[in-house]
Residue, then its C-alpha position, 0 to 999 in steps of 0.5 A: x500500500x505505500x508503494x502503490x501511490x509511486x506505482x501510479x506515478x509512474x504509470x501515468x506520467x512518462x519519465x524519459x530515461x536519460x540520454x546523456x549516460x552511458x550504460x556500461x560497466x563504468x556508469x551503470x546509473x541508466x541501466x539502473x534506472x530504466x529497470x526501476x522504472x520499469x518495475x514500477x510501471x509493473x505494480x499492481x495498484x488495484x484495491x479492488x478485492x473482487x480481481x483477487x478473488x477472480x484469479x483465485x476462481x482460476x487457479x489450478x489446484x493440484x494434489x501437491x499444491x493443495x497439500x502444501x497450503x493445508x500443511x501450512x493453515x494446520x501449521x498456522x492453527x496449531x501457532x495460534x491455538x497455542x499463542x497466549x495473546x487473544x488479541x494476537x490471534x484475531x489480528x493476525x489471521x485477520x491482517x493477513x486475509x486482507x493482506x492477500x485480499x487486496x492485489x496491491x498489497x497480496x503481489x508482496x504477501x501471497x508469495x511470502x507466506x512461507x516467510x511468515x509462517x517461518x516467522x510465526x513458528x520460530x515465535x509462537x516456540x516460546x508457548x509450546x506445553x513442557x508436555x510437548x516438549x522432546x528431550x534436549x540433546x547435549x552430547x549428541x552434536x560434538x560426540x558426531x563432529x569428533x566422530x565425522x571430521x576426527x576432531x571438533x573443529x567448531x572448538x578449535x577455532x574458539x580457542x583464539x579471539x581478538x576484537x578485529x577477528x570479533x567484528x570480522x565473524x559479527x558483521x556477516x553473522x550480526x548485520x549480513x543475515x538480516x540485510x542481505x535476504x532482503x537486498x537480494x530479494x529485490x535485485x532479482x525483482x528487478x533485474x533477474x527473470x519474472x518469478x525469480x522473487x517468488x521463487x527465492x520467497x519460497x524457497x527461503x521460506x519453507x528452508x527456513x521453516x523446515x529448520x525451525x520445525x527440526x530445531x524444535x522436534x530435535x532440540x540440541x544445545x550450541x557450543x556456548x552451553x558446553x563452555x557454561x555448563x559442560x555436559x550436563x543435562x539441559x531443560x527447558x527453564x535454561x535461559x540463552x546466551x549470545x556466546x561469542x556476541x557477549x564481546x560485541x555487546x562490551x565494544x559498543x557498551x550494550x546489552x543487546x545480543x546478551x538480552x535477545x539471546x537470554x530471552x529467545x523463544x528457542x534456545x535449543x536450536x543449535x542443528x541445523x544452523x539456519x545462519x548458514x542455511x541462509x548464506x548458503x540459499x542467498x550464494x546459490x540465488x545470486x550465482x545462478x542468475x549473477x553468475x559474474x561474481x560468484x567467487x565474492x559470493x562464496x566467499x561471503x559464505x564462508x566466512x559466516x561459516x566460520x563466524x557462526x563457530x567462531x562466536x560458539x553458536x553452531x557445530x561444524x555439523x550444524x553449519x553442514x546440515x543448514x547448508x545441505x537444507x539450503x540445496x535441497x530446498x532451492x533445487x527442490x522448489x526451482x521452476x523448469x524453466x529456470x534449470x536450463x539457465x546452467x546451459x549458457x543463459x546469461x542474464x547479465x548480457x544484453x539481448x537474452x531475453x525471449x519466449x518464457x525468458x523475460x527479464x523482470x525490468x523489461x515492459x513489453x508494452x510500454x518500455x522495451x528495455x534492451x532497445x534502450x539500453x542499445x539506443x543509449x550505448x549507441x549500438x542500436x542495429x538497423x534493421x535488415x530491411x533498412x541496411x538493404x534500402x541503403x546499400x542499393x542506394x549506394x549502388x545508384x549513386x554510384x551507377x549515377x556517378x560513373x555516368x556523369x564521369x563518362x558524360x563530361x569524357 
């Protein structure tokens, strides 16, 4: 709904694309733009709730989808049958009803309902009965770490800290998984190809969810609960800890990770690490449909693996899992004409658009993105009527020149 004013802006006014900037790698800013615009353009800002319930009429239900959607309101019943909030449980189903309701705001929502049932789950863990509750397990994680990889390497690499090494694992672990989820989500809405957004919504959504539901049904404790309590039996009165972020909390002088942690609805949720879970998914988004800086990605990865050790909130085994739980959701959930991008599409070159492929920037109707892109970099191509007329009209000349010559002999 906030957008939806901007959207109608631009639908009715028409903003020229600059034409003194040059498209290319040294000044990208017109590129930029154009997509932007055009994606705007694409906004959806009807109120009416009559079109969304038109297009619900056409929907074609299948066994899968129909299973999955009821897997999910089961999910959602069960979050607010044991939420304590009377108020919480009528706002919340009631504002999310509207929410896909209304087409300008449900382009945003439908497709980041798993989203929010991952978040609703990881919330709603705090209320669940004692007598639901499954017994923690505290040797489980390092006895498997010793046993798969010879030693337990997520100690090894806590042995030695220093604050450049703090805010080095902090940034990727404490401000990159929160940021960048939501960068990416509107890079591939805006450049990558139509649906590329939803299907990142999805497949983050049930990765994350799914994570959830396996730290909740298979409790076990981080590595900071073995340096505070060693070995001994775990229960569920047992607060948190921000482990190795306790050190950030004494560079900015805050208590911040040390309050969230010790009062987060699921303490015991070291296996699978959705941390690197997320890294993993926003590295295998980007490197499918941005495979130019795939080493950066991967990169940045690998780092939030070792920060997650690092500040003794996750076994080796537990980054192993999440990172396993990543590839089986984002091959597991990809749409058919997005597995063939391997053979040789490349999204960030000009011109590769056709058929099911279109870019998410590109306006068929309104704005043919790539002709301006061309007509900008100066490499617009005749057409091959037009190359044709003006060859057979040199041709004449030519002929009519070598008349004159012979004439004036």
């Amino acid at each position: 709904m906030v957008l939806a004013p901007f959207a109608r802006l631009f639908r009715t006014l028409r903003i020229p694309v600059p034409t003194n900037m040059a498209t290319t790698a040294a000044n990208p800013l017109s590129s930029l733009v154009a997509h932007i615009i055009a994606g705007l353009k694409r906004l959806d800002t009807s109120m009416d709730p009559r079109k969304t319930i038109g297009i619900l009429r056409q929907y074609q239900f299948t066994i899968y989808n129909t299973a999955l959607w009821a897997g999910l309101a089961i999910l959602a019943c069960v979050n607010l049958y044991i939420m304590d909030s009377r108020l919480l449980k009528v706002l919340i189903p009631t504002a999310y009803l509207a929410a896909i309701l209304i087409p300008a705001t449900s382009q945003f929502f439908f497709p980041a309902t798993p989203v929010l049932m991952w978040v609703l789950t990881f919330f709603c863990a705090r209320y669940i009965p004692s007598s639901w509750r499954p017994d923690i397990h505290v040797v489980l994680l390092p006895t498997l770490e010793s046993v798969l990889y010879g030693a337990n390497i997520s100690d090894l690499l806590t042995r030695f800290t220093h604050p450049v090494l703090d805010i080095l694992a902090w940034l990727p672990y404490g401000v990159g998984h929160f940021a960048i989820p939501g960068i990416i989500a509107l890079v591939l809405w805006t450049f990558a190809p139509k649906g590329s957004a939803q299907f990142f919504g999805k497949a983050f959504g049930f990765m994350n969810l799914v994570g959830v539901l396996c730290q909740i049904f298979f409790p076990c404790a981080a590595p900071w609960y073995e340096i505070i309590h060693g070995l001994v039996p775990a229960n569920y009165s047992m607060p948190g800890s921000p482990g190795g972020l306790m050190r950030i909390d004494r560079i900015f002088g805050s208590k911040g990770y040390t309050n969230t942690f010790g009062s987060a609805p699921l303490v015991f949720g070291a296996f699978p690490s959705l941390h690197s879970g997320c890294a993993t998914m926003d590295a295998l988004f980007l490197t499918h449909f941005f495979p130019k800086y795939r080493y950066a990605y991967w990169t940045y990865v690998g780092v939030l693996y070792w920060s997650t050790m690092y500040l003794t909130h996750h076994y080796l085994i537990d980054v192993v899992g999440g990172g396993c739980l990543a590839l089986a959701s984002f091959f597991y959930f990809m749409p058919k004409e997005f597995k063939d991008l391997a053979s040789g599409i490349d999204w960030e070159a000009e011109g590769t658009h056709g058929g099911q492929y279109d870019r998410v920037g590109q306006e068929q109707d309104e704005l043919d993105l790539d002709e301006e892109i061309r007509q900008l970099d100066g490499n617009h191509v005749e057409p091959e009527s037009t190359a044709s007329t003006k060859e057979a009209l040199r041709g004449k000349n030519a002929r009519d020149g070598s008349r004159e010559d012979s004439q004036l002999v």
